[in-house]
N, C-alpha and C positions, 0 to 999 in steps of 0.2 A: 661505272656508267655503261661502258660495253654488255656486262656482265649483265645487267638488267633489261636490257636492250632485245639482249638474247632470249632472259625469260621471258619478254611480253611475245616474240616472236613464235615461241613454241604455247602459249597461253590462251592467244587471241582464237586461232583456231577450233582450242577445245569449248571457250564463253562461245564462237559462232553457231557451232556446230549443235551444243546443248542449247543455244537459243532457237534454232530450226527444230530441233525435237520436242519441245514444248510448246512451240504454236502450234505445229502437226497436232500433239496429242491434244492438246485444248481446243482448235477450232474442229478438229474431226469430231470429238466428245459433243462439242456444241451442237453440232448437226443432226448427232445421233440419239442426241438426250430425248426427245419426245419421243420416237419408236422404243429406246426402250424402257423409257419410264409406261409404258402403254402395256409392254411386254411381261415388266416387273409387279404388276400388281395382282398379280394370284399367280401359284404355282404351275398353272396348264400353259401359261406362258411362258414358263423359264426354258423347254427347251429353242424356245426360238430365239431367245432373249441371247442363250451360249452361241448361235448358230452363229447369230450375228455379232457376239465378240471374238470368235474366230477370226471371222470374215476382215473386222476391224483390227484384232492383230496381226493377221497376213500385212494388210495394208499398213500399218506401223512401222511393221519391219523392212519392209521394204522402201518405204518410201523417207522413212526417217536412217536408214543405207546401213543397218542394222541385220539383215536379213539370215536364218534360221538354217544351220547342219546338222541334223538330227546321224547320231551311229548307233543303230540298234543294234544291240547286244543278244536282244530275245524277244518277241511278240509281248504286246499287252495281256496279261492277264485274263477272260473274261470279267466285270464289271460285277459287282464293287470291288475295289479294290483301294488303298489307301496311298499316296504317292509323297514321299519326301524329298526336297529338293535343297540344295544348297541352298542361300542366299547370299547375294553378294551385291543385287543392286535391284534397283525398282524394275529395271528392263526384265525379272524372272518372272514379274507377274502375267507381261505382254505374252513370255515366249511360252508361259506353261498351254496358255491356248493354243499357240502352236504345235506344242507335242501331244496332246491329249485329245482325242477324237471323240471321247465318250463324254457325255454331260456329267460334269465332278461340280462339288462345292469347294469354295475357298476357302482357308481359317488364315485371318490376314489379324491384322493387332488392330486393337482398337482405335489408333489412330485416324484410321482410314474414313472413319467416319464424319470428322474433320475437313475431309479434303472435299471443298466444292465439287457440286456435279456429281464425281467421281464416287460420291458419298450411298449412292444409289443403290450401286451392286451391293453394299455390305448393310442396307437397310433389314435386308428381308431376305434374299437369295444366297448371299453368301455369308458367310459368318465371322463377325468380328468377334478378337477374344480379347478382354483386358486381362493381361497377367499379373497385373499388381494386384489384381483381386482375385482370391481362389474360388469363392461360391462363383463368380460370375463366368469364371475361367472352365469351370467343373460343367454348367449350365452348357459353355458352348459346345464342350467335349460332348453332351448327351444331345445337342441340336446334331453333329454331327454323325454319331453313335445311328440315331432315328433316318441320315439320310441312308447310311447306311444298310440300315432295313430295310429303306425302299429299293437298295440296289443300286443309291447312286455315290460314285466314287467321291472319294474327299482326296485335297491336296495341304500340303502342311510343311510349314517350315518348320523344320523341330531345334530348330536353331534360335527362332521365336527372334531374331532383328540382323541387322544387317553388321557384320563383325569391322571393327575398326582395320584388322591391317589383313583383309580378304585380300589374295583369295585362300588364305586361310581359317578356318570354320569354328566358330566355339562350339562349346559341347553340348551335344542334343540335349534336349529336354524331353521326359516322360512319357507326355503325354500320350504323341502319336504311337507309340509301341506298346502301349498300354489298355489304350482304344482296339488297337490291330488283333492282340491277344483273346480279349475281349468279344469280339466279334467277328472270331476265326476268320478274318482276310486277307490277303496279304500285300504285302509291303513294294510296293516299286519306286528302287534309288533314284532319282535321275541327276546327274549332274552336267551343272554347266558351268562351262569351262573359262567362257571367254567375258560373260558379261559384267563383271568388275570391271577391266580394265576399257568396254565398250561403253560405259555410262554408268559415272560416278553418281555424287549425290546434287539433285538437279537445285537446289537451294545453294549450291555452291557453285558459280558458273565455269569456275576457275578447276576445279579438281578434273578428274580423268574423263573424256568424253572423243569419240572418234568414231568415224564408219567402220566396218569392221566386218565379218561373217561373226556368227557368236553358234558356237560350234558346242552342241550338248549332247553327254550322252545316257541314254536309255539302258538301264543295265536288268539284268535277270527278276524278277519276280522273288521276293521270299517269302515263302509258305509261314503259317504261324498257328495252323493246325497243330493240336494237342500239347503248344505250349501254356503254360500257366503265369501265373505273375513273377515267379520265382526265375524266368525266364527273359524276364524283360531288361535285365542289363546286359546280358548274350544279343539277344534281337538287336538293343540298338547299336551298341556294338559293331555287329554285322554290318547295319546299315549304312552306319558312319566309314567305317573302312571302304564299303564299298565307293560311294559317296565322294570319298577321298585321295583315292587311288590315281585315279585320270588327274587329278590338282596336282596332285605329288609327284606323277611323271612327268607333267606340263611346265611345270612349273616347283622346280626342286625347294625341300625347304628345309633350313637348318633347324 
């Protein structure tokens, strides 16, 4: 009985807390859904469409007590540029707006499309990919490949979902280093260190959730000029290591 007692003790807090982050992000979205459904309907409005999901991540993180340590390691790149990030919890999506200054596109899974409201950004500006299907998966790769062209950066989980026992990382997937090759750009790691254990899985009130700094870092640029395909298990490689390094010293793993 005690023993139980104890667990709602340490329980209660994390359901409060994850239920104060979800009315924030739901009644802010609500507020914001007409300007940028306004924003979002042809591309001469997406950059103001990013300006003000900035704007609305600052305010997320802060107010939902969540709030952003960037350690750069090296300057951004000039733009395009392609950017790989751990995944570890939804809160990556909030924080990549916070690290990234330049108008990038998202490649989120297809789920996303799904989620009321929120369904918006990945209509037409940002890019859902389903990986149970490869034509469709291939399809997003070359929406992406095109923004590309245009000069504007893409972000990408090559981890492609959020791994059961993070902050431990399954193993990339192809694509993004494949694309990167592809379209001589290069590659920027980013990892975040702390948003696992900041904000579990929000369909679960009970799992990990707490105010916290969520402390990421921005590591070196890698070039991908004049490699080939025959290169692309090297590349990701690279990426992962790096990627993995700040997790590994933070957080040691057997």
């Amino acid at each position: 009985m005690r023993s139980s007692a104890l667990k709602w003790v340490f329980l209660l807090p994390r359901g409060l807390f994850k239920l104060w982050f979800v009315l924030v992000f739901s009644l802010s979205l609500l507020l914001l859904y007409i300007p940028f459904r306004v924003m979002l309907r042809t591309p001469a409005g997406y950059p103001a469409a990013f300006r003000l999901m900035r704007a609305w991540g600052k305010f997320l993180g802060f107010s939902c007590m969540v709030p952003l340590r960037i350690r750069w390691e090296a300057p951004l790149p000039p733009p395009p540029y392609i950017v790989c990030l751990n995944h570890s919890s939804y809160l990556d999506i909030i924080h990549t707006f916070n690290v990234l200054p330049d108008l990038f596109l998202f490649m989120g899974k297809q789920e996303l499309l799904r989620w009321p409201l929120f369904n918006i950004f990945f209509q037409d500006m940002h890019i859902a990919v389903n990986r149970d299907n490869g034509m469709e998966a291939a399809r997003a790769l070359m929406k992406a490949g095109k923004a590309l062209d245009r000069g504007i950066s893409v972000s990408i989980f090559p981890e492609g979902t959020i791994p059961r026992d993070a902050p431990r990382m399954n193993p990339f997937k192809d694509g993004a280093f494949r694309l990167a090759i592809k379209k001589e750009v290069p590659i920027v790691p980013i990892t975040f260190l702390d948003n696992w254990r900041l904000f579990g899985d929000p369909e679960q009130l009970m799992s990990r959730g707490r105010p916290g700094i969520a402390r990421t870092v921005v590591h070196p640029a890698i070039e991908t000029k004049g490699m080939g395909s025959m290169d692309v298990n090297t590349l990701r490689r690279r990426v992962f290591e790096a990627i993995e390094k700040p997790l590994r010293d933070e957080y040691p793993m057997k």
